[in-house]
C-alpha positions as CSV (number, residue, x, y, z in Angstrom):
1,X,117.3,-41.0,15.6
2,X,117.3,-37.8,16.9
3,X,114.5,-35.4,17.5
4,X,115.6,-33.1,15.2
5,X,115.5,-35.5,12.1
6,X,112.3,-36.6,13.3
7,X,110.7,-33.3,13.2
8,X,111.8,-32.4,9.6
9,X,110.4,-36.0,8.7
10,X,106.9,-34.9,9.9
11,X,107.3,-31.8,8.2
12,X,107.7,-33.5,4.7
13,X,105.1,-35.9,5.6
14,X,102.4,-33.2,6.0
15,X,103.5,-31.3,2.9
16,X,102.9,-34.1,1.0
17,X,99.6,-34.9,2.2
18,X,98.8,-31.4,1.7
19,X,99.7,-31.5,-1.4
20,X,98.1,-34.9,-2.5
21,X,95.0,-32.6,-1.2
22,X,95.3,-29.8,-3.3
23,X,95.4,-32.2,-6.3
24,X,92.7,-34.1,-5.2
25,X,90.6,-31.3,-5.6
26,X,91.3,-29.9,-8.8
27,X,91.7,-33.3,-10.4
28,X,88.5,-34.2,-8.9
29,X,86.2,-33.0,-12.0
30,X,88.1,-34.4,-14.5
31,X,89.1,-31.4,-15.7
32,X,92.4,-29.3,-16.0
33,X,93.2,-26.1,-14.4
34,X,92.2,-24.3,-17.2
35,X,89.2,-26.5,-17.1
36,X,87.9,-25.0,-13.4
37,X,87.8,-21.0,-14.6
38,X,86.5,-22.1,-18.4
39,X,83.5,-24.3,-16.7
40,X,84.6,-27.0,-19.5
41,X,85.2,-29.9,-16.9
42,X,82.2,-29.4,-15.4
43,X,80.1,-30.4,-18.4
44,X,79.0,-26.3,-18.9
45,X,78.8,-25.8,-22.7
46,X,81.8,-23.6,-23.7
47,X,81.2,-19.6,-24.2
48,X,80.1,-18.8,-27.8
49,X,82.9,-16.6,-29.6
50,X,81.1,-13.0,-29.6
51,X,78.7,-13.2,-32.6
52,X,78.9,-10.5,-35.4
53,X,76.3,-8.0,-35.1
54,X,73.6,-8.3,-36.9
55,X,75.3,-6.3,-40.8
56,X,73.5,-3.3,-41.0
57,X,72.9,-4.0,-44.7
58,X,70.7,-6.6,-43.7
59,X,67.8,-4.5,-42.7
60,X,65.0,-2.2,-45.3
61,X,62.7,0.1,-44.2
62,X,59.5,1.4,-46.7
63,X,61.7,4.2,-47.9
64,X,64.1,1.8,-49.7
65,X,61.3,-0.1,-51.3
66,X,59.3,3.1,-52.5
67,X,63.1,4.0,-54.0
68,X,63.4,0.7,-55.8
69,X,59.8,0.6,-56.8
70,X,60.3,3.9,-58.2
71,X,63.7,4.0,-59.6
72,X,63.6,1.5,-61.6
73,X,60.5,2.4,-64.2
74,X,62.2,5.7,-63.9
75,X,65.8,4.0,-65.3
76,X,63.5,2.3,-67.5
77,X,62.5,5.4,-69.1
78,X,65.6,6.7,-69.5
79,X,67.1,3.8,-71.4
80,X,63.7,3.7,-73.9
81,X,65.4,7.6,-74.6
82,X,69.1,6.4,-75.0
83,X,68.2,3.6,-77.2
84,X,66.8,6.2,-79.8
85,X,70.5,8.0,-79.8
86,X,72.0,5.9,-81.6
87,X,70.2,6.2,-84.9
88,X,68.6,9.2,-84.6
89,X,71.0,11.8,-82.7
90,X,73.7,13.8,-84.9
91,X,75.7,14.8,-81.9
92,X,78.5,12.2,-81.4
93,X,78.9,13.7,-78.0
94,X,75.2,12.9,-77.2
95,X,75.8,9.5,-78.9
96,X,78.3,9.1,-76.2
97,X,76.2,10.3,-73.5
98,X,73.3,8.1,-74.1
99,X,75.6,5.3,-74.3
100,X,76.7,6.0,-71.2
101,X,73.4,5.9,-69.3
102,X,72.3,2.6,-71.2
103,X,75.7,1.5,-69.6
104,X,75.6,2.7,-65.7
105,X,71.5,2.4,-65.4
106,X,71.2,-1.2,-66.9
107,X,73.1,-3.1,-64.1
108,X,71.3,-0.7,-61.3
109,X,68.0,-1.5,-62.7
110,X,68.8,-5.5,-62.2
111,X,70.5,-4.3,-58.4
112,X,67.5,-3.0,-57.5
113,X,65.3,-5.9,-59.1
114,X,66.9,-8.2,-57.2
115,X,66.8,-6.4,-54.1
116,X,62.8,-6.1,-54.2
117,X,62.7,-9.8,-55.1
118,X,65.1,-10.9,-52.0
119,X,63.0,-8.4,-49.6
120,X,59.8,-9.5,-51.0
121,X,58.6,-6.6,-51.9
122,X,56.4,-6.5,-55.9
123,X,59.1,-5.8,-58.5
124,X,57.3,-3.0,-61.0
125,X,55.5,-4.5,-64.3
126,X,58.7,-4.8,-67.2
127,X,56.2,-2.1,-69.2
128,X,56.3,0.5,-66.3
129,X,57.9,3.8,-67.6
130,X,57.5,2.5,-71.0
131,X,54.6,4.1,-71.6
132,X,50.9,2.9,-72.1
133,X,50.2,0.0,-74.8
134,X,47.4,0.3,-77.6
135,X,44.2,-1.8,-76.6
136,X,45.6,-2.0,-73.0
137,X,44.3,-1.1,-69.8
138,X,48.1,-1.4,-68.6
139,X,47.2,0.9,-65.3
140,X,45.6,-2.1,-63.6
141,X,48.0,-4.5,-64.5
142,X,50.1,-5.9,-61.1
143,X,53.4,-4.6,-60.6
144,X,52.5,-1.4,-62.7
145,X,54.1,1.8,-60.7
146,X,52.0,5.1,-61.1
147,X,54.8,6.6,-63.0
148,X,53.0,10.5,-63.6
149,X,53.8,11.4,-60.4
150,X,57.5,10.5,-60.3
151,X,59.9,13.5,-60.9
152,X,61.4,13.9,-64.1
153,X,59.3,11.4,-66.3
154,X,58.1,12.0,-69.8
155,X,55.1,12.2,-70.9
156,X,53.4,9.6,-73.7
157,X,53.1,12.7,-75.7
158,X,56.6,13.5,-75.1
159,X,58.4,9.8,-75.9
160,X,56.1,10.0,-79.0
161,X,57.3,12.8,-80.4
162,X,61.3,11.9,-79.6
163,X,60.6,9.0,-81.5
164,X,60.0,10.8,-84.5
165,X,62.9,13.3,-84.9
166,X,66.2,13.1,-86.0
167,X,69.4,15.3,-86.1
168,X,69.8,18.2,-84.6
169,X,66.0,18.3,-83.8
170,X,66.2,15.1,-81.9
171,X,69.7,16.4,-80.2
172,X,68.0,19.0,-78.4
173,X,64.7,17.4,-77.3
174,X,66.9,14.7,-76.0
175,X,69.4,17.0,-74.0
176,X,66.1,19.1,-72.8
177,X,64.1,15.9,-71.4
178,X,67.0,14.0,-70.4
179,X,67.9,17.3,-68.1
180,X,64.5,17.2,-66.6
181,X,64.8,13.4,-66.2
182,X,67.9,13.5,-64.4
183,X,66.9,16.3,-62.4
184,X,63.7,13.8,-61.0
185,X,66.6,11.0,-60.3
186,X,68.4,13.3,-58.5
187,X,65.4,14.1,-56.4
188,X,64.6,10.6,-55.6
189,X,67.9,9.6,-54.5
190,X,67.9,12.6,-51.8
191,X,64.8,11.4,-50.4
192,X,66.2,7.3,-50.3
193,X,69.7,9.2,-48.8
194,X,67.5,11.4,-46.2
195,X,65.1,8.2,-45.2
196,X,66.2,4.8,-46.5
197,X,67.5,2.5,-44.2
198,X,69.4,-0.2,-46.8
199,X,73.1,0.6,-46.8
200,X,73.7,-0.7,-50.4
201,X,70.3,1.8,-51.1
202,X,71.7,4.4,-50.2
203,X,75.2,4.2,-51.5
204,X,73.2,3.6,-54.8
205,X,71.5,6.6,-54.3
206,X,74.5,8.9,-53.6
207,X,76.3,7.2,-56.8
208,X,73.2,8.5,-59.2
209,X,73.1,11.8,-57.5
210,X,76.8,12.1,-58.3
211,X,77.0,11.1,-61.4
212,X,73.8,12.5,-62.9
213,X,74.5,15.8,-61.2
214,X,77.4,16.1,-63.4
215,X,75.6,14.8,-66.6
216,X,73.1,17.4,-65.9
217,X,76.2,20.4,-66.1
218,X,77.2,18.3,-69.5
219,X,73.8,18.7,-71.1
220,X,73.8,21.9,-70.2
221,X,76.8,22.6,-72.0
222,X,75.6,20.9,-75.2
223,X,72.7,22.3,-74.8
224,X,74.1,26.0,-74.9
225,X,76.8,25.5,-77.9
226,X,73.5,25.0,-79.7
């Protein structure tokens, strides 16, 4: 055999060995290839997939409460005026427009219920905004907001005395409170848009700021046609 064949045999021998090697120590884990830059071979617990961040909806701040808290007696008040509409007002456009507000601030006062009760926070007595009871201390009951202070809200006095008219009388009393209510909501869903924290809060808030913004112009124009 010549020396020439026997130096390209050697060379094949060593590049197997080399090889067996090379395989040696990548099989040597158990693992694949894959295995060795994933750390799954080695008995390493695989990477978590990147976790959603925490939902920013998730989170309320006393802002949103004091908005909830307050909001809903206030809704609450209003509906106690829409539900007189019906039989008493002679305006079929305020008919509509009482209808209206029983329809949009019926749902948000159970939203916002429900919000209180998932964070919670006390959900306001079902009497707040309603106005005091006969032979009732109702101020100390639990749950009971302090609803004088709240912008926009009737007086006792002034619910009495809606409950009592009809026609054109009652037209304009309604338009004239329900303005001043409005205006209150309005107010209260600026200060939950400038401090609240609770995403679905705060779209809540912008929603009754737009929508009883423009009520407020359409009251207004009832109001002046007389």
């Amino acid at each position: 055999m010549s020396s020439s064949t026997l130096a390209r045999r050697a060379a094949v021998s060593a590049a197997a060995a080399a090889a067996a090697v090379v395989l040696a120590a990548c099989g040597g884990n158990g693992g694949s290839a894959s295995d060795a830059h994933t750390g799954h071979g080695s008995g390493a617990p695989s990477p978590a997939a990147p976790s959603a961040p925490a939902s920013a909806t998730g989170a309320h701040n006393a802002a949103d409460t004091v908005f909830a808290q307050q909001m809903i007696p206030h809704h609450r008040q209003a509906l106690a005026m829409a539900g007189l509409a019906a039989a008493r007002a002679s305006s079929p456009q305020v008919k509509q427009l009482a209808a209206a507000i029983e329809k949009a601030q019926g749902p948000e006062i159970a939203t916002m219920t429900g919000w209180l009760a998932a964070w919670g926070e006390q959900v306001p007595d079902a009497m707040a905004g309603m106005g005091s009871m006969p032979g009732m201390d109702h101020s100390a009951m639990p749950g009971t907001e302090d609803t004088a202070d709240m912008p926009g809200m009737a007086g006792d006095a002034e619910m009495a005395r809606l409950g009592t008219l009809t026609g054109r009388a009652f037209d304009t009393a309604f338009l004239r409170m329900m303005i001043a209510h409005h205006a209150g909501a309005v107010r209260m869903a600026g200060d939950e848009q400038a401090g609240g924290a609770y995403a679905p809060a705060r779209r809540l808030a912008a929603s009754v700021a737009t929508s009883q913004t423009a009520e407020i112009t359409r009251m207004k124009q009832l109001l002046a046609r007389g």
